[in-house]
C-alpha positions as CSV (number, residue, x, y, z in Angstrom):
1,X,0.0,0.0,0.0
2,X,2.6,2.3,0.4
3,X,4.3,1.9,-2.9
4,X,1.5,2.7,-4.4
5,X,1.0,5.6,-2.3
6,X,4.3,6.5,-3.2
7,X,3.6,6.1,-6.9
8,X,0.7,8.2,-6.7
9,X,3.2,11.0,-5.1
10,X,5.6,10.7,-8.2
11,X,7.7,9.2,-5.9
12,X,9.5,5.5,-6.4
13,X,10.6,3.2,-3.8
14,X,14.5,4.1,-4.8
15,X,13.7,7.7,-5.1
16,X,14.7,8.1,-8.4
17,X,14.6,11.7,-9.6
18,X,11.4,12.7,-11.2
19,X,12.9,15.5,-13.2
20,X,15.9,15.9,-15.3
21,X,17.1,19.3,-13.0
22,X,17.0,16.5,-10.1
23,X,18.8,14.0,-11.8
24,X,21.5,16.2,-12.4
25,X,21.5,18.1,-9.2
26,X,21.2,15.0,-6.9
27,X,24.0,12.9,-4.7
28,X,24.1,10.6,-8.0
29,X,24.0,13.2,-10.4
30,X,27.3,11.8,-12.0
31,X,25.6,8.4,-12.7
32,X,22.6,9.9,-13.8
33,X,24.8,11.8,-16.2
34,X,26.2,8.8,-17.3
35,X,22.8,6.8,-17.9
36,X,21.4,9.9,-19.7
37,X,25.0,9.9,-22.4
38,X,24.0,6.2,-22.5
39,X,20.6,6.7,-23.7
40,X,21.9,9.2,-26.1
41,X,24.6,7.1,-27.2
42,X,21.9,4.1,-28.1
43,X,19.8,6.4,-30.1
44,X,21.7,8.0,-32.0
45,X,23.3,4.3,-32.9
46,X,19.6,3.3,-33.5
47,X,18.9,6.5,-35.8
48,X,15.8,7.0,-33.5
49,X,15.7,10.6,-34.8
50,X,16.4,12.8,-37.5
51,X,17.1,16.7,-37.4
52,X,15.1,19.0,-39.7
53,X,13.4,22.2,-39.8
54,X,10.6,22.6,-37.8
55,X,8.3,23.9,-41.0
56,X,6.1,27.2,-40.1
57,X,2.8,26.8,-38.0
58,X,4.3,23.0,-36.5
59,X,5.0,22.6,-33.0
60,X,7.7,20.2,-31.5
61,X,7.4,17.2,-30.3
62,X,7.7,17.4,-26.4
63,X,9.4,14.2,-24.3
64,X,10.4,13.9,-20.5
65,X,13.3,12.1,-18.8
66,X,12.1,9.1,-16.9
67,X,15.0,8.0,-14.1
68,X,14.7,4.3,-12.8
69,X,17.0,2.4,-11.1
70,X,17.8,-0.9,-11.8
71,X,18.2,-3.9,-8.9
72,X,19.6,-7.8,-9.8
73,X,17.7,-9.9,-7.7
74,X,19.3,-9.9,-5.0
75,X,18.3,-6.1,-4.7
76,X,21.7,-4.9,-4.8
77,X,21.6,-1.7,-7.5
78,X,22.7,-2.8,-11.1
79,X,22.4,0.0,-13.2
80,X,21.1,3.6,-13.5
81,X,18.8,4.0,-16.4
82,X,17.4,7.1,-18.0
């Protein structure tokens, strides 16, 4: 009950960082850093995207950073994903 307490606060168990400013400005804000270069790194290798010019009367395409952090299952921390 409390997890989902805690969900429904935008909280997780882990308290992973619910923004990117968070992520950044947190005690592991150099291994969010990395996880968020990582997820670069994979789509830009993936060609998830491609740069052009926004034509005239389009709006952009929004997106939020979502920080998780990973446990094996033993429940020791794995990795930090973003």
């Amino acid at each position: 009950m409390v997890y989902l307490q805690e969900l429904e606060n935008g909280l997780s168990i882990d308290n992973d960082p619910i923004s990117f400013l968070e992520a950044i400005n947190g005690d592991n804000s150099d291994k969010w850093l990395d996880a968020i270069k990582d997820e670069f790194k994979s789509m830009a290798h993936n060609y998830v995207w491609d740069l052009v010019k926004l034509p005239e009367g389009c709006k952009r395409v929004g997106c939020k950073w979502v920080f998780k952090t990973k446990h094996d299952s033993q429940g020791n921390i794995e990795r930090y994903k973003a």
